[in-house]
N, C-alpha and C positions, 0 to 999 in steps of 0.2 A: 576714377581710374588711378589706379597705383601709378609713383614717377619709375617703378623699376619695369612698367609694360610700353615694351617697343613698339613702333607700328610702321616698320619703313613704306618708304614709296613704292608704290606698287603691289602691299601686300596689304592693303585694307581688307577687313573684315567684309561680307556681304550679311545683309539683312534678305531674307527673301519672307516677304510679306502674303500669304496667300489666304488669310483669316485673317481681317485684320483682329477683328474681339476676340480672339482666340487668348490675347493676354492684354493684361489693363493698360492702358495709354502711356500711365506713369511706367512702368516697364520698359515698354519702346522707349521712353522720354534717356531712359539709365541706357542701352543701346545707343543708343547715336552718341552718348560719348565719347563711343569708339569711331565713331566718323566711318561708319559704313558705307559700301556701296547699299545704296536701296533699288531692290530690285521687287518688282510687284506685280502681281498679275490682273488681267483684266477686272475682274470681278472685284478687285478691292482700290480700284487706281481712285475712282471718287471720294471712295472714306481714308486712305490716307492724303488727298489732296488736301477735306477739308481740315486734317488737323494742322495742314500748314509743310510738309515735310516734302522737301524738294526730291522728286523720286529722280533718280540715275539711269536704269534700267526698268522700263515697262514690256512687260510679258501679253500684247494682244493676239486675239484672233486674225487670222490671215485678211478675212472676211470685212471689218473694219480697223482694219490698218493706214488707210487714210482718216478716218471721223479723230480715233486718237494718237494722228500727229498734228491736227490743225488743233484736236482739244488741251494736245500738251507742248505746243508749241513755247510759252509763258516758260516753262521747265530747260529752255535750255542750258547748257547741253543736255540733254536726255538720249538715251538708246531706245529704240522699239525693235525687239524681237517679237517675231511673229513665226505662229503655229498652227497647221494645217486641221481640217476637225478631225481628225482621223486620230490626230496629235493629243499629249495632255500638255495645257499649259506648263504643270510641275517639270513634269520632265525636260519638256522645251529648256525652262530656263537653270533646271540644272545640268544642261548638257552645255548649255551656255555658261556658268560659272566654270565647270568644269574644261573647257578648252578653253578659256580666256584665263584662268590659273596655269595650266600646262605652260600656256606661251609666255606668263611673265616669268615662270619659275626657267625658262630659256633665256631669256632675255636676258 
């Protein structure tokens, strides 16, 4: 990261994970530079777990929404949003980035 890129408080970047092989590890690795929120959805919560990468916000199914707070308890703090089946996860957690951006940019 360049010394001339700012990142104040409360305006961290999010990573939203929903593939994780979608790009190589080393990539993500050059991401978290930026000290992102990571935000992740069910289906990928075990393969970024095992790279080691503390998730922030996880995106589960309504359905097991207890199995993964007792499995990411370890992650605290962590967020669990949760989406109905009806629901897509993507959207879920961009609807959540996007009201939880609105309120700091109030704040």
């Amino acid at each position: 990261m360049s010394s001339h890129h700012i990142v104040r408080e409360n305006q961290e970047p999010a990573l939203l994970i929903a593939h994780a092989h979608a790009i190589s590890f080393e990539k993500v690795q050059e991401l978290l530079e930026w000290m992102p929120t990571i935000v992740v959805v069910e289906t990928e919560i075990e393969t970024v777990l095992s790279w080691g990468i503390k998730i922030d916000i996880a995106v589960v199914s309504a359905a097991k929404l207890s199995t993964w707070s007792n499995r990411l308890a370890d992650q605290t703090p962590v967020r669990i949003i949760s989406y109905q089946p009806t629901e897509y996860p993507l959207i879920s957690a961009l609807n959540f980035l996007a009201t939880t951006e609105a309120k700091r940019s109030i704040v």
